[in-house]
PDB file of N, CA, C, O and CB in Angstrom:
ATOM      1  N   UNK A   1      30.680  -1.469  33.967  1.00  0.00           N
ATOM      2  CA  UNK A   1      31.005  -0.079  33.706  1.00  0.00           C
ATOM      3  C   UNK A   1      29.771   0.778  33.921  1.00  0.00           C
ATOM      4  O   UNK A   1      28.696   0.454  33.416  1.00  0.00           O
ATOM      5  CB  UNK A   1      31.553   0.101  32.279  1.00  0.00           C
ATOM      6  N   UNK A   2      29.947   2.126  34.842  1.00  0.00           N
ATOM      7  CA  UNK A   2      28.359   2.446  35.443  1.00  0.00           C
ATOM      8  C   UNK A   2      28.207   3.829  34.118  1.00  0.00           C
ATOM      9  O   UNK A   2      27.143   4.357  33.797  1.00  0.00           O
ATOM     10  CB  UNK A   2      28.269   3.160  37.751  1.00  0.00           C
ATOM     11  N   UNK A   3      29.676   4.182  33.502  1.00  0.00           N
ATOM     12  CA  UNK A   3      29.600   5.600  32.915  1.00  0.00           C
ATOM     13  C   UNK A   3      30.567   4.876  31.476  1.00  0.00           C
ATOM     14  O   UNK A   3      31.596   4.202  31.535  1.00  0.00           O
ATOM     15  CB  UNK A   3      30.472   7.192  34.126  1.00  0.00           C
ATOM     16  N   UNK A   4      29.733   5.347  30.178  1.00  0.00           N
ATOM     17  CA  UNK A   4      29.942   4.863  28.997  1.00  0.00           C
ATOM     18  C   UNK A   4      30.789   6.464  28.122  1.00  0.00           C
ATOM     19  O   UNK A   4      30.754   6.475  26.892  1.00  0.00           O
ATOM     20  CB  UNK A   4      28.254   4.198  28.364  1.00  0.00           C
ATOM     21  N   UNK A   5      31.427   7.587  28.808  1.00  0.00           N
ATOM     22  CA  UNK A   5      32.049   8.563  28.472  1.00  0.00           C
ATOM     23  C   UNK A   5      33.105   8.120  27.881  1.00  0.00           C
ATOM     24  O   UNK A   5      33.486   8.753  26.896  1.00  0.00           O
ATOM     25  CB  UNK A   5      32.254   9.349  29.363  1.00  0.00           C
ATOM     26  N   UNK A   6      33.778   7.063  28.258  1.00  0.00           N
ATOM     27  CA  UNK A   6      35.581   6.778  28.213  1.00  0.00           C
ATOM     28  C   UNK A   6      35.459   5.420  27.547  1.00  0.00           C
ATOM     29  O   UNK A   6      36.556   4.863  27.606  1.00  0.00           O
ATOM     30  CB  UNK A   6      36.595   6.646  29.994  1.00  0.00           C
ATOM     31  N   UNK A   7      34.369   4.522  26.813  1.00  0.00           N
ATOM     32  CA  UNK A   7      34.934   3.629  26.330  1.00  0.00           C
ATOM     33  C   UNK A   7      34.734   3.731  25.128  1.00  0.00           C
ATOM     34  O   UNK A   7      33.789   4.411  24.727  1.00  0.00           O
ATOM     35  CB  UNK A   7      34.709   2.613  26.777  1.00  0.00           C
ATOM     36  N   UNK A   8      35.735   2.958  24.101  1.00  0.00           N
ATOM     37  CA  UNK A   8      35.337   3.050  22.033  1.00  0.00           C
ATOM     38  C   UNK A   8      34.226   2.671  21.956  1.00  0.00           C
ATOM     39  O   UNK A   8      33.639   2.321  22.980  1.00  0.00           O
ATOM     40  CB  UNK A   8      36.172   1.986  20.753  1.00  0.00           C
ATOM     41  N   UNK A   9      33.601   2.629  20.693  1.00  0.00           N
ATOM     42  CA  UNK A   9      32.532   2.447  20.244  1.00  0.00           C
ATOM     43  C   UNK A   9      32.405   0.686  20.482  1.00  0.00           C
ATOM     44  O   UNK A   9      31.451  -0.047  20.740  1.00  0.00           O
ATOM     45  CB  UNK A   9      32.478   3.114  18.778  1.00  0.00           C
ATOM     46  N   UNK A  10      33.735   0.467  20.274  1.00  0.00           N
ATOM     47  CA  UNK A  10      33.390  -1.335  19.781  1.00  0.00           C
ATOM     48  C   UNK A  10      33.782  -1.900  21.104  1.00  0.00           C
ATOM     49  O   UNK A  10      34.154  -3.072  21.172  1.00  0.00           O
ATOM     50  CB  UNK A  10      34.534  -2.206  18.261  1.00  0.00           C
ATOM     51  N   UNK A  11      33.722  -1.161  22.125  1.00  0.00           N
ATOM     52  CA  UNK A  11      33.806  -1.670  23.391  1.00  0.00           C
ATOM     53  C   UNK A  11      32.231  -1.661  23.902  1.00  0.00           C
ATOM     54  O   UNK A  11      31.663  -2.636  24.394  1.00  0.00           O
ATOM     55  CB  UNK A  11      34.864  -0.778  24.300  1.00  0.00           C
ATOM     56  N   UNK A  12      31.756  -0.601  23.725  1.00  0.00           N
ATOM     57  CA  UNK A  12      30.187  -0.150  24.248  1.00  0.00           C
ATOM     58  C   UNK A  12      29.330  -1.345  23.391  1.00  0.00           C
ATOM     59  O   UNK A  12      28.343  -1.960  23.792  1.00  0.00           O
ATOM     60  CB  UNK A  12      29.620   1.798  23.690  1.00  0.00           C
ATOM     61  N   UNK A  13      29.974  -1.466  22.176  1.00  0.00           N
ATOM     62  CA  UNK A  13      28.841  -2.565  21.215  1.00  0.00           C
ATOM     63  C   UNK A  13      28.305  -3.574  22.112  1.00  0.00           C
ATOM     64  O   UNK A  13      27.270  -3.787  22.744  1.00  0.00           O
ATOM     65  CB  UNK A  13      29.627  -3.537  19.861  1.00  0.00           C
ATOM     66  N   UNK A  14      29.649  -4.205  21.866  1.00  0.00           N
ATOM     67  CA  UNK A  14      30.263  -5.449  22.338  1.00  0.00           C
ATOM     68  C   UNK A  14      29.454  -5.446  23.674  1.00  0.00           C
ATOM     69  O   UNK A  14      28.749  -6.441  23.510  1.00  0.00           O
ATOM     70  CB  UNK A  14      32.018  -5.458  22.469  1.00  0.00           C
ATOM     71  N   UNK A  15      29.160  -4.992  24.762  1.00  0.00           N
ATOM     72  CA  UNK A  15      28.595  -4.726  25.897  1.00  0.00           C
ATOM     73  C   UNK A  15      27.344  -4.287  25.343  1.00  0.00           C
ATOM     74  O   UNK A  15      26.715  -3.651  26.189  1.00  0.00           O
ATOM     75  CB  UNK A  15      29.326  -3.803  26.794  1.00  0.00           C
ATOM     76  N   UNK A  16      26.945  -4.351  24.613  1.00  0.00           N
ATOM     77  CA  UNK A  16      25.398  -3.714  23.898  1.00  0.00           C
ATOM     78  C   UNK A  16      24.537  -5.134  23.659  1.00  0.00           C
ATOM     79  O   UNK A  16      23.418  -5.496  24.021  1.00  0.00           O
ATOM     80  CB  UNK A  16      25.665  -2.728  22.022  1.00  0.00           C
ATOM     81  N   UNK A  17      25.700  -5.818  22.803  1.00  0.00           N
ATOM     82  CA  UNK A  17      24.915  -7.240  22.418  1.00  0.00           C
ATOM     83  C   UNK A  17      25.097  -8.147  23.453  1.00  0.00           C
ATOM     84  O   UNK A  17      24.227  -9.013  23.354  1.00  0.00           O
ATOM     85  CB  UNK A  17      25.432  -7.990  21.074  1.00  0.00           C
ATOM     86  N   UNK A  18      25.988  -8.391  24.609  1.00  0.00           N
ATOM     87  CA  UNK A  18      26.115  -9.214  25.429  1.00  0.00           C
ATOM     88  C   UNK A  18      24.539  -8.770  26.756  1.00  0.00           C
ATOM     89  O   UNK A  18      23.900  -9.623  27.371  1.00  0.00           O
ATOM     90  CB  UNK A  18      27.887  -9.069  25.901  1.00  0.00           C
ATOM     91  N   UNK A  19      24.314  -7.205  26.832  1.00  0.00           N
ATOM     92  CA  UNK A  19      23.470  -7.273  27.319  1.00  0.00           C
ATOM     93  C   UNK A  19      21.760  -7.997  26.334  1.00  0.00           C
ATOM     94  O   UNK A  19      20.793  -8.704  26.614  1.00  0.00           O
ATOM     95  CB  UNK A  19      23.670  -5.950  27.839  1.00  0.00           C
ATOM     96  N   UNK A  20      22.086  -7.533  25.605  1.00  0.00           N
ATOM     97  CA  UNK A  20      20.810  -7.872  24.808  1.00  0.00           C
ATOM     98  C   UNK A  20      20.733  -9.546  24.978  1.00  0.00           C
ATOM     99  O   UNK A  20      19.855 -10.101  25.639  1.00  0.00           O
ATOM    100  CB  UNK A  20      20.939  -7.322  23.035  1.00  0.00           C
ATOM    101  N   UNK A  21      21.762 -10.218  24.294  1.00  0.00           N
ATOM    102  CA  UNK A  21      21.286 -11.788  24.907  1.00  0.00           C
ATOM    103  C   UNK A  21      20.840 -12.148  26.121  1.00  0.00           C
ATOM    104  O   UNK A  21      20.051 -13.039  26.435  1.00  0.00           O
ATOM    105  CB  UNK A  21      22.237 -12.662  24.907  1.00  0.00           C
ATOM    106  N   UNK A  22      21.533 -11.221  26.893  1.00  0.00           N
ATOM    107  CA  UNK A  22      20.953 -11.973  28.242  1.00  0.00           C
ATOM    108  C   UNK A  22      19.495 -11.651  28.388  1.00  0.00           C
ATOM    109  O   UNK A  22      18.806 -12.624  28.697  1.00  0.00           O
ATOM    110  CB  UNK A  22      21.729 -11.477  29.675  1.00  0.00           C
ATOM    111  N   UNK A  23      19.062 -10.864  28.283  1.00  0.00           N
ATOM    112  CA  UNK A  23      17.443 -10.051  28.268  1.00  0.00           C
ATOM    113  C   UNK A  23      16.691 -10.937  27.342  1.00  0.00           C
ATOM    114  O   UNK A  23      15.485 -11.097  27.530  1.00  0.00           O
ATOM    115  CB  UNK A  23      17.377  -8.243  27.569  1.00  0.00           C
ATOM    116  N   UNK A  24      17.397 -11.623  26.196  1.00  0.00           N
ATOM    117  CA  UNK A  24      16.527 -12.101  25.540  1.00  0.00           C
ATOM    118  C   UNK A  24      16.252 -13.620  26.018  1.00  0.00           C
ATOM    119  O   UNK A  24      15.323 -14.329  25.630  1.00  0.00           O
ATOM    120  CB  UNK A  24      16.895 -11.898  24.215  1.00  0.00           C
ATOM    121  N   UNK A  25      17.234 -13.958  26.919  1.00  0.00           N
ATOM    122  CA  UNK A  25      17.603 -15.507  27.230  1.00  0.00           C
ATOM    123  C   UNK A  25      16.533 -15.920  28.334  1.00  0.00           C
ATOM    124  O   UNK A  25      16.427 -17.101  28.665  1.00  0.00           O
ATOM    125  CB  UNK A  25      19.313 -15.731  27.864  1.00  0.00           C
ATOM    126  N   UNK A  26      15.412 -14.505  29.131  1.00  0.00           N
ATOM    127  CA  UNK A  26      14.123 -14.738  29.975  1.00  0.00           C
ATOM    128  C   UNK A  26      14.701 -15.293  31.079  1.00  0.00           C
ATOM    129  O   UNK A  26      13.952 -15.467  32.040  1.00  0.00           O
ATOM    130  CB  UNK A  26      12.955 -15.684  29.363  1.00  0.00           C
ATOM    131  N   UNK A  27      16.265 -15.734  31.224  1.00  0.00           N
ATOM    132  CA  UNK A  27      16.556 -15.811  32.500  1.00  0.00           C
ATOM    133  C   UNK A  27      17.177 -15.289  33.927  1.00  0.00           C
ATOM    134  O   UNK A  27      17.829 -15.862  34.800  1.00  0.00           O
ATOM    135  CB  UNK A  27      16.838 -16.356  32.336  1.00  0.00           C
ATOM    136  N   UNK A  28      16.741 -14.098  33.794  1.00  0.00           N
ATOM    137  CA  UNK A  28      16.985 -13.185  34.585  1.00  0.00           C
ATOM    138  C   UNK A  28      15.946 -12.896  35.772  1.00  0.00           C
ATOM    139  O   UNK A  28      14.755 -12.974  35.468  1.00  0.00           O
ATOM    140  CB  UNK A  28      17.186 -12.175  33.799  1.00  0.00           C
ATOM    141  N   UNK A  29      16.179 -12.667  36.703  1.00  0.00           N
ATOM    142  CA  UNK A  29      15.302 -12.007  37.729  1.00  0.00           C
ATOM    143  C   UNK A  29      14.587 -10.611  37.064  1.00  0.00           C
ATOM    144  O   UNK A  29      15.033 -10.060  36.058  1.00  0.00           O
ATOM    145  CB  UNK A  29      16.281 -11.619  39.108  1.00  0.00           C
ATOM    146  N   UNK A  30      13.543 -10.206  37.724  1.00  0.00           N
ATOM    147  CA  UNK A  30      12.911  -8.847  37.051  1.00  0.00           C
ATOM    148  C   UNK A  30      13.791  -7.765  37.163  1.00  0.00           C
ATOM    149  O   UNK A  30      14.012  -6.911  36.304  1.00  0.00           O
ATOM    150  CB  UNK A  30      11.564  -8.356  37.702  1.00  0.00           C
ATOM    151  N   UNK A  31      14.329  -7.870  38.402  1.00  0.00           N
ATOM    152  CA  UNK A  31      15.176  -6.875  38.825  1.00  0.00           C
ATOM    153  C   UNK A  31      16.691  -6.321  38.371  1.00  0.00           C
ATOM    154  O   UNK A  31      17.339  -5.297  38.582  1.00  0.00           O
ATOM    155  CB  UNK A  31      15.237  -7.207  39.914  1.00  0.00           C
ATOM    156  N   UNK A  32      16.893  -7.564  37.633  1.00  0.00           N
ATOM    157  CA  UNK A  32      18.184  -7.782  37.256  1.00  0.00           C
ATOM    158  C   UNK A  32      18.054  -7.468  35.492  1.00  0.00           C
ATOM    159  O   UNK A  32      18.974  -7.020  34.807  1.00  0.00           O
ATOM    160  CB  UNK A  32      18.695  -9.431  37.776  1.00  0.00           C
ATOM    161  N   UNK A  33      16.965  -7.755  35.099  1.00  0.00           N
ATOM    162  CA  UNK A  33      16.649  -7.637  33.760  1.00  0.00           C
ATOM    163  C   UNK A  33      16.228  -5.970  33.475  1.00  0.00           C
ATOM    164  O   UNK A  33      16.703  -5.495  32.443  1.00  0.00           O
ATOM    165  CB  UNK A  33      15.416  -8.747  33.431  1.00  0.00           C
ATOM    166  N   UNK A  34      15.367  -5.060  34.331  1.00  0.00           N
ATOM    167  CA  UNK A  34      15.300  -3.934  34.383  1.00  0.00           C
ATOM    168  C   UNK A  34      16.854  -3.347  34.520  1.00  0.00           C
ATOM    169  O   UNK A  34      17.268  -2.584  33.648  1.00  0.00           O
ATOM    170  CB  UNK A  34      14.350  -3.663  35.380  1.00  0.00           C
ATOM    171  N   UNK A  35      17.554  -3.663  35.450  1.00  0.00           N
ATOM    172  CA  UNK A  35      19.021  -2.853  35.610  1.00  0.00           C
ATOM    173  C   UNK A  35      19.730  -3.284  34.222  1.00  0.00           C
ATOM    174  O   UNK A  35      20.384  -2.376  33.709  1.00  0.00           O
ATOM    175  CB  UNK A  35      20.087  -3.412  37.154  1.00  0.00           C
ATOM    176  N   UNK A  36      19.713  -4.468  33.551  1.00  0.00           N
ATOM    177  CA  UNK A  36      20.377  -3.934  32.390  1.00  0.00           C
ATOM    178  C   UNK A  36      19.703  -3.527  31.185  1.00  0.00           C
ATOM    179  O   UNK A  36      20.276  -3.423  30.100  1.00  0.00           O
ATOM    180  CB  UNK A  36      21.219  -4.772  32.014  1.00  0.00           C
ATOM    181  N   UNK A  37      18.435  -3.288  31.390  1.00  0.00           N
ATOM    182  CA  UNK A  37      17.477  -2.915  30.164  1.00  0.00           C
ATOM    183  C   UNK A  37      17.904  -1.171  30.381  1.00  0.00           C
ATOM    184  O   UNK A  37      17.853  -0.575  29.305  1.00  0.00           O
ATOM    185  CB  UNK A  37      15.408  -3.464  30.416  1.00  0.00           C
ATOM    186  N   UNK A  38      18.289  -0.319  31.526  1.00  0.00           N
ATOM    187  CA  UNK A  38      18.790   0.718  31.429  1.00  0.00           C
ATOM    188  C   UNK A  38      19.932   0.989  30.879  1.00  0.00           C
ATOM    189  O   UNK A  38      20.281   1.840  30.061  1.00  0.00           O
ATOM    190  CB  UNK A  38      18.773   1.065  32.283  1.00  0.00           C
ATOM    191  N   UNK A  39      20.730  -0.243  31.698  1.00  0.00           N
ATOM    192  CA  UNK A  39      22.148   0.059  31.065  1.00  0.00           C
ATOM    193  C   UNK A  39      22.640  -0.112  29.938  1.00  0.00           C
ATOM    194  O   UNK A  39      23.803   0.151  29.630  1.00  0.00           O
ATOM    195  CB  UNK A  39      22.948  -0.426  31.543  1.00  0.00           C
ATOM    196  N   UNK A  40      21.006  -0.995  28.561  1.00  0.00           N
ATOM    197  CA  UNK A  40      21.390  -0.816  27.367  1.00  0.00           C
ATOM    198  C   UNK A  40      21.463   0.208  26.700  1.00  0.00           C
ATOM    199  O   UNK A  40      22.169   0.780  25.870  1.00  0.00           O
ATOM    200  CB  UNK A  40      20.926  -1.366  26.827  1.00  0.00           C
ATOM    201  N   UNK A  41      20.049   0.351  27.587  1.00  0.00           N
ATOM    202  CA  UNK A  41      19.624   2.173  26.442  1.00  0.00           C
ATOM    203  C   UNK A  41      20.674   3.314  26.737  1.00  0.00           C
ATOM    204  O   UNK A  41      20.996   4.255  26.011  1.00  0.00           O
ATOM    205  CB  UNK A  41      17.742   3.219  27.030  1.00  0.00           C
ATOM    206  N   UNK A  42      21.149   2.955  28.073  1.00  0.00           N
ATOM    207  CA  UNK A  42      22.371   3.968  28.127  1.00  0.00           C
ATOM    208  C   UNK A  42      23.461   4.144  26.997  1.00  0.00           C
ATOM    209  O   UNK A  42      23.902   5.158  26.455  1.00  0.00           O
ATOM    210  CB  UNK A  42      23.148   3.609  29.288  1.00  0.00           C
ATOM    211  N   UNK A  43      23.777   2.626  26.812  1.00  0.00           N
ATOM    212  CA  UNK A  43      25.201   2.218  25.876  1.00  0.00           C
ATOM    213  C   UNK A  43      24.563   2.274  24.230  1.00  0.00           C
ATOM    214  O   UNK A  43      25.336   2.262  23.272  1.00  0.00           O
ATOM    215  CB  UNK A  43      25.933   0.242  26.340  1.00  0.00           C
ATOM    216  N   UNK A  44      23.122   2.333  24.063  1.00  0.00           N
ATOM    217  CA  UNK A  44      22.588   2.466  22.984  1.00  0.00           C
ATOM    218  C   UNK A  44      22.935   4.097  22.253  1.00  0.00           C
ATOM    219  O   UNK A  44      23.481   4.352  21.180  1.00  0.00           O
ATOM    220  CB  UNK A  44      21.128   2.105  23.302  1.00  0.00           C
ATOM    221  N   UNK A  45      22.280   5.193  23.496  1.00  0.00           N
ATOM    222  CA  UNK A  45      22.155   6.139  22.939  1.00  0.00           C
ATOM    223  C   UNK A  45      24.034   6.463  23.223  1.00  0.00           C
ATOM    224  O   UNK A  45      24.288   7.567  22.742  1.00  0.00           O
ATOM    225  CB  UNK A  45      20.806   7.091  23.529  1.00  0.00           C
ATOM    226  N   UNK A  46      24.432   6.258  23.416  1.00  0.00           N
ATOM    227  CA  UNK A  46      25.616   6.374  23.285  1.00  0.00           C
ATOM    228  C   UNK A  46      26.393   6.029  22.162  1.00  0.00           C
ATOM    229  O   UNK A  46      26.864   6.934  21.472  1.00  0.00           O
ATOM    230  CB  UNK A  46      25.970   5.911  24.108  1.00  0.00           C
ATOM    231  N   UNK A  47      26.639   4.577  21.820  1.00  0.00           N
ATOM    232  CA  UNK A  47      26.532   4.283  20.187  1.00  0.00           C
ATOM    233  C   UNK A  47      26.387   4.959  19.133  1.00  0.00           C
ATOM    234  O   UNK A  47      27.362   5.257  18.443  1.00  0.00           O
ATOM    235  CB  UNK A  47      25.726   3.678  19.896  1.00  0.00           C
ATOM    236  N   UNK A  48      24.751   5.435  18.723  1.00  0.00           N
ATOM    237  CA  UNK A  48      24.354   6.457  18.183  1.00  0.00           C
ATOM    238  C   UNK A  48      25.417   7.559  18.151  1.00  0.00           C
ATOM    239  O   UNK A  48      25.892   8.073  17.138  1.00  0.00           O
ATOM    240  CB  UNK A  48      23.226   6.785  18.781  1.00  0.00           C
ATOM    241  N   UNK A  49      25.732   7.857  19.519  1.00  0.00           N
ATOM    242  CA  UNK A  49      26.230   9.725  19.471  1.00  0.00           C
ATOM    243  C   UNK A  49      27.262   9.506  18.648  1.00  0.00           C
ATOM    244  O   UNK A  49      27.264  10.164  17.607  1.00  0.00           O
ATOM    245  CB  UNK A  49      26.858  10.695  21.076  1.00  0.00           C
ATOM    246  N   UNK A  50      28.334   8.589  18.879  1.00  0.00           N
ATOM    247  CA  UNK A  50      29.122   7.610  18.295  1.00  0.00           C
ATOM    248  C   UNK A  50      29.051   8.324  16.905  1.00  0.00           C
ATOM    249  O   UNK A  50      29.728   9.115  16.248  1.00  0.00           O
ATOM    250  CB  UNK A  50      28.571   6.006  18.428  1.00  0.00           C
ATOM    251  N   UNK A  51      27.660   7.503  16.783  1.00  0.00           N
ATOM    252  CA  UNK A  51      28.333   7.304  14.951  1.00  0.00           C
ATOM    253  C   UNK A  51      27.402   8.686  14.279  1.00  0.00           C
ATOM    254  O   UNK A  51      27.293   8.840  13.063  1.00  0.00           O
ATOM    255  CB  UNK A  51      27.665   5.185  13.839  1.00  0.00           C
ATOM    256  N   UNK A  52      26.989   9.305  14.946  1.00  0.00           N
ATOM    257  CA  UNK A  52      26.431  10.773  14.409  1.00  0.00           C
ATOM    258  C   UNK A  52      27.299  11.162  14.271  1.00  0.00           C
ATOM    259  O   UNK A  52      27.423  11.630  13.139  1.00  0.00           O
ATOM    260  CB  UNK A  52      25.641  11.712  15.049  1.00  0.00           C
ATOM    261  N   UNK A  53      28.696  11.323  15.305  1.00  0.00           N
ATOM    262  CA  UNK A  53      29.777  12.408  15.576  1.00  0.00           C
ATOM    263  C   UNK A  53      30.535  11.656  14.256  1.00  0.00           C
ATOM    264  O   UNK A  53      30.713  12.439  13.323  1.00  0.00           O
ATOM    265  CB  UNK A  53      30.697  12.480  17.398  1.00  0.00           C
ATOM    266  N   UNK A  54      30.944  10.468  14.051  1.00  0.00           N
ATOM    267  CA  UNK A  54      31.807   9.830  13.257  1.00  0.00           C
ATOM    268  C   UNK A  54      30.961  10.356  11.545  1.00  0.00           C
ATOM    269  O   UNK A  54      31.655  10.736  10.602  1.00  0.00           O
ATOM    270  CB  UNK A  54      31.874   7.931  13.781  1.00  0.00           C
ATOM    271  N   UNK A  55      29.604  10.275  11.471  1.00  0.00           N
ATOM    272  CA  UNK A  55      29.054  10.480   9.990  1.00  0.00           C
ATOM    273  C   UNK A  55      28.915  12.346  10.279  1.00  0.00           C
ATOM    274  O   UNK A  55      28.051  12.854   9.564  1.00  0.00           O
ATOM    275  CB  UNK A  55      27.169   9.374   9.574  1.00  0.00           C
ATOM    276  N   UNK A  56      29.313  12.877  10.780  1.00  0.00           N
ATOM    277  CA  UNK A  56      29.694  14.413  10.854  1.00  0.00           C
ATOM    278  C   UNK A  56      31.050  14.768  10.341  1.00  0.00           C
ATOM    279  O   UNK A  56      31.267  15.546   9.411  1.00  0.00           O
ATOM    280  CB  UNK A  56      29.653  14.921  12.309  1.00  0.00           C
ATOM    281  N   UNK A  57      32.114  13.992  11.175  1.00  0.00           N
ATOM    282  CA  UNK A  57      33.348  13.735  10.679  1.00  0.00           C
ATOM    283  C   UNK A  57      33.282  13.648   8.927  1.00  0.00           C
ATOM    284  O   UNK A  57      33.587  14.669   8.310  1.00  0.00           O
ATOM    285  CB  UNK A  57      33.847  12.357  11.417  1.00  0.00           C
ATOM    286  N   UNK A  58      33.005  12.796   8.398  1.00  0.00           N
ATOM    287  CA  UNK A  58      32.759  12.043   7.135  1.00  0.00           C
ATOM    288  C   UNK A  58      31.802  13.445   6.042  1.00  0.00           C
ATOM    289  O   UNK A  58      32.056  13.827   4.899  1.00  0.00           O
ATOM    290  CB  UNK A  58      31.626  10.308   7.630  1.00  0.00           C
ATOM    291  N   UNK A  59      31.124  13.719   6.636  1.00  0.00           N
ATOM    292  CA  UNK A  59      30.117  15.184   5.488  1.00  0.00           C
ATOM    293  C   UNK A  59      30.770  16.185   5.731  1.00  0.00           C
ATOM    294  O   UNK A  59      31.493  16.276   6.723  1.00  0.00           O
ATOM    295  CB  UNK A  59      28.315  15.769   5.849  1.00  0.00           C
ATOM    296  N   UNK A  60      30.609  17.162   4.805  1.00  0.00           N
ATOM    297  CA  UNK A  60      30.696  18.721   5.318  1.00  0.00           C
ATOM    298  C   UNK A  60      29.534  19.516   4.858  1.00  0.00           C
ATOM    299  O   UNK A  60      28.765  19.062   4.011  1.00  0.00           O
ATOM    300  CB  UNK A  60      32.029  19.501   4.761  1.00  0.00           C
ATOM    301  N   UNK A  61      29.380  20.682   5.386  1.00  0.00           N
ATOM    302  CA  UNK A  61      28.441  22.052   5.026  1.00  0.00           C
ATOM    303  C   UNK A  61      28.782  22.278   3.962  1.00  0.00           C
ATOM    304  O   UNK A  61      29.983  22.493   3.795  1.00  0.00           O
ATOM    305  CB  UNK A  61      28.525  23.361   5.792  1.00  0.00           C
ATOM    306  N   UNK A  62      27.812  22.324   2.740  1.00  0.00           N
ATOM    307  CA  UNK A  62      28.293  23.844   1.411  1.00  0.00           C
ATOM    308  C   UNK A  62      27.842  24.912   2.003  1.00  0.00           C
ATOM    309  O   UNK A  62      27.428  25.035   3.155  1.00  0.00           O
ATOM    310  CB  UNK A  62      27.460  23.946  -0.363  1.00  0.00           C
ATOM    311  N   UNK A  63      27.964  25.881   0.946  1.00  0.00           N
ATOM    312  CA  UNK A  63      27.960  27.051   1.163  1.00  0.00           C
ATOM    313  C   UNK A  63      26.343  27.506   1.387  1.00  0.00           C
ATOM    314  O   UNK A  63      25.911  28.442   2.060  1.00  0.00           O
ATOM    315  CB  UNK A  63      28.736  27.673   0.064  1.00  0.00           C
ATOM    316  N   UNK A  64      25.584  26.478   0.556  1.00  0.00           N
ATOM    317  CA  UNK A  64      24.178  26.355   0.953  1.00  0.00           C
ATOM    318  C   UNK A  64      23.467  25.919   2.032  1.00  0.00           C
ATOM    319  O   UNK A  64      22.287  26.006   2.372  1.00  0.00           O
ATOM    320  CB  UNK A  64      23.740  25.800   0.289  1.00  0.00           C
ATOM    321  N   UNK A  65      24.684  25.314   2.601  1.00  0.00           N
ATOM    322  CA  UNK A  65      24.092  24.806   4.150  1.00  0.00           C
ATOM    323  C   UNK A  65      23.322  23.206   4.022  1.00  0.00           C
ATOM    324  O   UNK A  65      22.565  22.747   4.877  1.00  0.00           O
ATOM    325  CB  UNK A  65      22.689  26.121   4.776  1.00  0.00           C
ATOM    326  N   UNK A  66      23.655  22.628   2.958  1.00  0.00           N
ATOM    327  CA  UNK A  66      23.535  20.931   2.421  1.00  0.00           C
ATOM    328  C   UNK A  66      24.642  20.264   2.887  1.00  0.00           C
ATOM    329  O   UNK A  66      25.671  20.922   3.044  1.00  0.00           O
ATOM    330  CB  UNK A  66      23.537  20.642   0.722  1.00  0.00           C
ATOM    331  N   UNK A  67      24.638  18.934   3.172  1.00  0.00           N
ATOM    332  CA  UNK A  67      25.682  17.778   3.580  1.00  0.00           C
ATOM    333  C   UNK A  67      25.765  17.394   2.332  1.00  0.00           C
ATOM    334  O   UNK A  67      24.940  16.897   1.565  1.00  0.00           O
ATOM    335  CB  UNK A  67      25.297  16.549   4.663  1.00  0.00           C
ATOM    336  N   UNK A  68      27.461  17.849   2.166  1.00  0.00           N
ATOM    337  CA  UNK A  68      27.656  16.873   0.951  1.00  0.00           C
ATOM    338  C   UNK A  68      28.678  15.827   1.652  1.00  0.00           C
ATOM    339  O   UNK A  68      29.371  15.991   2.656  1.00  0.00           O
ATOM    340  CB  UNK A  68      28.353  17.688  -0.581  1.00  0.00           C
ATOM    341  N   UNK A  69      28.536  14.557   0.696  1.00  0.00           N
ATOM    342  CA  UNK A  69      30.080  14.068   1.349  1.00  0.00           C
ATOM    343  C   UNK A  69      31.413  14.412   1.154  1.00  0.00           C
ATOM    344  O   UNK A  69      31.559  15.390   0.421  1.00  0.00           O
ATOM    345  CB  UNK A  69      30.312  12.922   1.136  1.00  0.00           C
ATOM    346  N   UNK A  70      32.390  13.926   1.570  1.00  0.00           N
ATOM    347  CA  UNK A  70      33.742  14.436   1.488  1.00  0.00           C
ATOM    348  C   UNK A  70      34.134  13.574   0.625  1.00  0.00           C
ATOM    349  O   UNK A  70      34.025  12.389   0.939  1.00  0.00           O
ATOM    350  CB  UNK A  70      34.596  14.531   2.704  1.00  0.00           C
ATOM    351  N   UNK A  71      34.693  13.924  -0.688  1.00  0.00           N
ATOM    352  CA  UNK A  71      35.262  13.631  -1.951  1.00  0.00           C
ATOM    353  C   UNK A  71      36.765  12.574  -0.970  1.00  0.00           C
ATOM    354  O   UNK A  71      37.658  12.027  -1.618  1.00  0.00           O
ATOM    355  CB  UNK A  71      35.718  15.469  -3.104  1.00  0.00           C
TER     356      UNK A  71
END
């Protein structure tokens, strides 16, 4: 997958940790290990946006402009 816009969170994971083993497994070509060391951080910061947008969902603003949580 070259664009991480259209998949769930637990699809991007899931493709998060499968890249990470392999990177960690040293058996990769350099070349091959750089192309998915991008395509983690891609699916990484993606993740993140993920769960910022999801713990936004979850708080709200007071009137003071503090995150409280949602009762």
């Amino acid at each position: 997958m070259s664009e991480t816009q259209e998949i769930p969170f637990e699809t991007a994971y899931a493709e998060l940790e499968t890249i990470i083993m392999q990177l960690e497994s040293g058996e990769l070509p350099l070349e091959e290990s750089v192309t998915l060391f991008e395509r983690g951080r891609k699916l990484a910061a993606y993740c993140q946006t993920l769960l910022d947008k999801a713990e936004l969902r979850v708080n709200q603003i007071n009137d003071a402009g503090d995150i409280q949580p949602l009762a």
